[in-house]
C-alpha positions in Angstrom: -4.4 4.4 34.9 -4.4 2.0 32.3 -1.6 1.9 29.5 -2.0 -0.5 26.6 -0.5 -0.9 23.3 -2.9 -2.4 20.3 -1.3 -3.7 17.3 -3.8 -4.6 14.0 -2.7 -5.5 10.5 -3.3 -4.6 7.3 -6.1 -7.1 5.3 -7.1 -8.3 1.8 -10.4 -9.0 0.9 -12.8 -10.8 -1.4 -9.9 -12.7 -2.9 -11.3 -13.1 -6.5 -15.1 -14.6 -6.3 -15.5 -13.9 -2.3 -17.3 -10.3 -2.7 -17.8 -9.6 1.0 -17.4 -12.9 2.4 -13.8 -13.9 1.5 -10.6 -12.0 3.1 -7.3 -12.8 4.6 -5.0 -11.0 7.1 -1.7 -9.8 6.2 1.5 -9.9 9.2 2.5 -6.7 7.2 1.8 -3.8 7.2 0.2 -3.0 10.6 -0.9 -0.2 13.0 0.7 0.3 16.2 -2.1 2.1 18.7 -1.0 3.3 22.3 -3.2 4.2 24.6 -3.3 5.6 27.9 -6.6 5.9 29.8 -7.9 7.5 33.2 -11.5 7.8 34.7 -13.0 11.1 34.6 -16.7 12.1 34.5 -16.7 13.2 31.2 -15.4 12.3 27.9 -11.7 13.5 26.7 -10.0 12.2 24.1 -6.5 13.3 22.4 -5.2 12.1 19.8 -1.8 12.2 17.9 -0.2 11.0 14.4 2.2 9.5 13.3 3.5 6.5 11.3 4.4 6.1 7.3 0.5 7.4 6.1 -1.4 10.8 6.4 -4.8 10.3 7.9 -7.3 12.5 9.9 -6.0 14.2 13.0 -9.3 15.4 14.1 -11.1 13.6 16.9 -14.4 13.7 14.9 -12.7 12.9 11.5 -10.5 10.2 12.3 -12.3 6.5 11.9 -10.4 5.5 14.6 -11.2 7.7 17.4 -15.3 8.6 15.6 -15.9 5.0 16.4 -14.4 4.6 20.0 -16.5 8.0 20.8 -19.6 6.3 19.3 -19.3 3.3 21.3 -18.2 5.4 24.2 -21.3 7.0 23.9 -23.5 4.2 22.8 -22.3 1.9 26.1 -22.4 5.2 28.6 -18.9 5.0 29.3 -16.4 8.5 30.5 -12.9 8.7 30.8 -9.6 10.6 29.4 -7.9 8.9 26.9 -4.7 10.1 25.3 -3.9 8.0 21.7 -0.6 7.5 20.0 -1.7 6.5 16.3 1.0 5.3 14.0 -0.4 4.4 10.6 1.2 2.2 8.9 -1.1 0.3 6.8 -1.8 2.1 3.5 -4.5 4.1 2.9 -7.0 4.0 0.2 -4.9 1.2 -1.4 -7.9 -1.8 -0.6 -5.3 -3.4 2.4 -8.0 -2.8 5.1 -6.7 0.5 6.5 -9.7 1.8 7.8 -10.5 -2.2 8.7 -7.0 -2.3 11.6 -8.2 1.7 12.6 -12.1 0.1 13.4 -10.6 -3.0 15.2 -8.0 -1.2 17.2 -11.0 1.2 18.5 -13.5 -1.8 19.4 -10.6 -3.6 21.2 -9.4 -0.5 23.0 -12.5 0.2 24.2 -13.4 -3.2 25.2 -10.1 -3.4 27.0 -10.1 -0.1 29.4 -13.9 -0.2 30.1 -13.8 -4.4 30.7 -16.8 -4.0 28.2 -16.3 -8.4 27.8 -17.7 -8.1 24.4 -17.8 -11.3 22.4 -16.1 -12.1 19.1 -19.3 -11.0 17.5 -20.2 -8.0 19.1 -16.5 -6.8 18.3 -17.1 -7.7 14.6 -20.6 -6.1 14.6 -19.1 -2.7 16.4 -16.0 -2.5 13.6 -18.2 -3.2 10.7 -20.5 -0.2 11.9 -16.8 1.5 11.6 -16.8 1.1 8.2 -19.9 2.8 7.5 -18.2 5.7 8.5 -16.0 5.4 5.7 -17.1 3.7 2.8 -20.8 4.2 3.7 -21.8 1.0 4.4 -21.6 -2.1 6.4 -19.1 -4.8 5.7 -17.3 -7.2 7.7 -14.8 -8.6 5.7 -11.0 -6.6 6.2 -12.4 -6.2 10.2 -13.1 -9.9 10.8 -9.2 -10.7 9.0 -7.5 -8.4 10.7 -9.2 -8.9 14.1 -8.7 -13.1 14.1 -6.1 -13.5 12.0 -5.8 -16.3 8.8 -8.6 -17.0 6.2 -11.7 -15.9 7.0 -14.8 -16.6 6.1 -17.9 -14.6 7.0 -21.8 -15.3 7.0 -23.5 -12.5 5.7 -25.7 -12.2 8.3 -24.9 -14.3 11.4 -21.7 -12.9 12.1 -20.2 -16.0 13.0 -17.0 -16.7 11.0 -15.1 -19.5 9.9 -11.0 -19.0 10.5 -8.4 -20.8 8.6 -4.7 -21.2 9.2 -3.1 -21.3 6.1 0.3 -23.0 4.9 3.4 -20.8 6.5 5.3 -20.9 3.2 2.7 -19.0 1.2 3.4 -15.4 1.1 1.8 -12.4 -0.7 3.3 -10.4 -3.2 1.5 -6.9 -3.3 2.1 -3.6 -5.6 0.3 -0.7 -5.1 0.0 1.5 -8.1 0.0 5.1 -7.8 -3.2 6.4 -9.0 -5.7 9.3 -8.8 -8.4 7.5 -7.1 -12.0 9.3 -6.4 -12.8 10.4 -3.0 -14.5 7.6 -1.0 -12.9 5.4 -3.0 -14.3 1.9 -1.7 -17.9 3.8 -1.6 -17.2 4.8 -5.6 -15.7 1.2 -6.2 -18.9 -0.6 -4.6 -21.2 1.9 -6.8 -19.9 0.8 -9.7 -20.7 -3.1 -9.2 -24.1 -4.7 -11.1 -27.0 -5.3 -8.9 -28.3 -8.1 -10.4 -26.5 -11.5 -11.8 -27.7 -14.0 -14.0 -28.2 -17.6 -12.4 -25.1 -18.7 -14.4 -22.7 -16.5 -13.4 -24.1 -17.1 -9.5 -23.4 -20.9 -9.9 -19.8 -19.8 -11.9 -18.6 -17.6 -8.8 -19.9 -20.3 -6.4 -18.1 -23.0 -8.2 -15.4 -20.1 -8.0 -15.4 -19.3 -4.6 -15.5 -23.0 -3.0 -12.2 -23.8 -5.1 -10.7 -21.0 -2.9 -11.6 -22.8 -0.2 -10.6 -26.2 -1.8 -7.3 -24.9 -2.1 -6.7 -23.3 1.5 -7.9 -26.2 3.1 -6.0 -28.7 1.6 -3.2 -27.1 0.1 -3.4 -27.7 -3.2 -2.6 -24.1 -4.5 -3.2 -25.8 -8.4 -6.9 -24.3 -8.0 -6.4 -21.3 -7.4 -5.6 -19.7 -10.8 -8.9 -20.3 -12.2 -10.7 -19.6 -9.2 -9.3 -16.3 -8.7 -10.7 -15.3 -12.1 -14.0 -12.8 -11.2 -16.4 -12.0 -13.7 -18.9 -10.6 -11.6 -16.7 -8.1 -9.4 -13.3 -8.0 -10.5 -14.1 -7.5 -14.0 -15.6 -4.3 -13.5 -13.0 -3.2 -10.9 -10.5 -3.9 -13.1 -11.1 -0.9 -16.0 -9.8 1.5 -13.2 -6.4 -0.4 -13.0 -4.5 -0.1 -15.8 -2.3 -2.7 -16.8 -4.1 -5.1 -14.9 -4.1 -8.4 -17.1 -0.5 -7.2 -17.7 0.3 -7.3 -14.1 -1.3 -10.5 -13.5 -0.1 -12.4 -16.3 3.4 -11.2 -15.3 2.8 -12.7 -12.2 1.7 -16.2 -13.3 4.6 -16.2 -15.8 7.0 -16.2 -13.2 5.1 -19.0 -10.4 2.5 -17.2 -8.7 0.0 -19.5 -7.9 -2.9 -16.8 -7.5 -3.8 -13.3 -8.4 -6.9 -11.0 -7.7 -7.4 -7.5 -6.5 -7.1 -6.7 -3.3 -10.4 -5.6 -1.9 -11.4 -2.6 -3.7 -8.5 -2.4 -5.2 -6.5 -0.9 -6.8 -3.6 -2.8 -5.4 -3.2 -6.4 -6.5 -1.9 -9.6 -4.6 -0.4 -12.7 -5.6 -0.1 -15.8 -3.9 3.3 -17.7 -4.2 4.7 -20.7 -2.7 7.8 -19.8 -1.0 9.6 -23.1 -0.9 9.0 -23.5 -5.2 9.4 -19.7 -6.3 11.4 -17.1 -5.1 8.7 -14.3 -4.3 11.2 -11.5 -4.9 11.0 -12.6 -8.9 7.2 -12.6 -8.8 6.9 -8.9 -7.2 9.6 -7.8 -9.6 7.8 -8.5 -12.4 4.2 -7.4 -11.1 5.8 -3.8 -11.0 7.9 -4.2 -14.5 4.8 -5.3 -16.1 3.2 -1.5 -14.1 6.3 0.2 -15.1 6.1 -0.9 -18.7 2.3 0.8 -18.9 3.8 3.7 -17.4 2.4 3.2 -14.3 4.8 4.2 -10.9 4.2 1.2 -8.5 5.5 -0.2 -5.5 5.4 -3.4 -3.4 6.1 -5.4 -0.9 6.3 -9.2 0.1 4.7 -10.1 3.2 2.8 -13.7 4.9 -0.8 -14.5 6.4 -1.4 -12.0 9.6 -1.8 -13.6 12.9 -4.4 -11.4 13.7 -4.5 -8.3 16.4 -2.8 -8.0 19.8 -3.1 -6.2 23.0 0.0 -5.9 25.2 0.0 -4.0 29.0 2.4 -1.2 29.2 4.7 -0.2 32.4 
């Protein structure tokens, strides 16, 4: 018997002008998965859960145990394996919840079946996760929360670029409570133009390698302007109210950055820790809700290490 505990965080993604390319892992929230796995001949899997957030309970349904059944299938492999979900990452909030279920599954099954898949394959497998969800392929939220740090990732070679980042920034995030359409991240990728003019391509480039800029060398002064989308985020943005409120609160009180997170409609702010008190900064993110008569809430959390396996007694 093998018994194994996975633990995968929460993500955000895109960060402002890096649509599908740019995300970063969060140390909170997180999933806790535990596992327990026998060999058998055929193919049993039981699943139970718990943790702060409602999701799926049935094998089929559940993004977590659909994919490790697919790749169960897909690599010809049996067993019986019993699964302990806890869910602690929010769902539907754009913090990569279905992102830590898809990496828990590939590294669970890569584990018990000594599968010895490479960073890539593990990427590629969790992205196809994804489809299951929001209908299509992205690699983003998986490749943060699977490696930890900044991440940076080539649309199509799969090979991504991690970055530590500077332990005194942490992430202010509020979560507005909002009637969101089913499939949300498939709805919030619909609604995006399919074709930019060449000056907005060179803006969001200009955008996007300021990010970088900033990460890499710490100078967080970038960041304000860089953050500010036209191409994505603009059009996300109708569907959270209060938004400019929210994130000229932030800036008014130190926040060095401040973009939705993924598909939104939660929204993060960058803060330097050792300058700002990030308490002050996520107080007035959700005053500036409250004031709209939005209900909000948030939390402060720091860059994600990325996922872990631990063996069990």
């Amino acid at each position: 018997m093998v018994n194994i505990r996975v633990t995968t965080s929460g993500s955000s993604a895109n960060l402002g002008p890096g649509f599908d390319v740019f995300a970063i892992a969060l140390e909170e929230p997180f999933d806790v998965v535990e596992v327990e796995y026998e060999k058998s001949k055929n193919i049993e899997i039981e699943l139970k859960v718990g943790g702060k957030y409602k999701v799926p309970s049935k094998i089929e349904e559940n993004v977590l145990t659909a994919l490790l059944l697919q790749i169960m299938e897909k690599k010809k492999q049996t067993g019986k394996i019993s699964i302990s979900l806890n869910k602690n990452v929010p769902v539907g909030m754009g913090l990569g919840s279905s992102a830590a279920s898809c990496v828990a599954a590939v590294l669970i099954a890569n584990e018990i079946f000594n599968l010895k898949m490479s960073k890539k394959d593990l990427i590629y497998l969790a992205g196809e996760g994804e489809r299951i969800v929001a209908g299509s392929v992205h690699y983003d939220n998986v490749t943060a929360s699977l490696l930890g740090g900044f991440v940076i990732i080539p649309m199509n070679s799969l090979d991504p670029i991690r970055i530590d980042l500077k332990s005194n920034l942490n992430l202010c995030l509020v979560m507005p409570k909002l009637n969101l359409p089913i499939k949300k991240t498939e709805f919030a990728r619909k609604i995006l133009p399919q074709n930019i003019s060449l000056k907005q391509m060179s803006e969001n480039i200009a955008k996007a390698s300021r990010v970088v800029y900033s990460f890499l060398t710490d100078d967080f002064s970038q960041l304000k302007e860089a953050m500010k989308d036209y191409v994505v985020e603009i059009h996300r943005s109708k569907f959270i109210p209060a938004f400019e409120d929210v994130r000229n609160a932030a800036y008014e009180n130190g926040a060095l950055g401040v973009c939705i997170s993924g598909a939104g409609p939660s929204i993060v702010a960058f803060v330097d820790k050792e300058s700002i008190d990030p308490n002050y900064v996520l107080k007035s993110m959700l005053e500036a809700f409250e004031k709209n008569g939005v209900e909000a809430e948030g939390f402060i959390t720091k860059v994600g290490k990325g996922a872990k396996i631990e063996y069990l007694d």
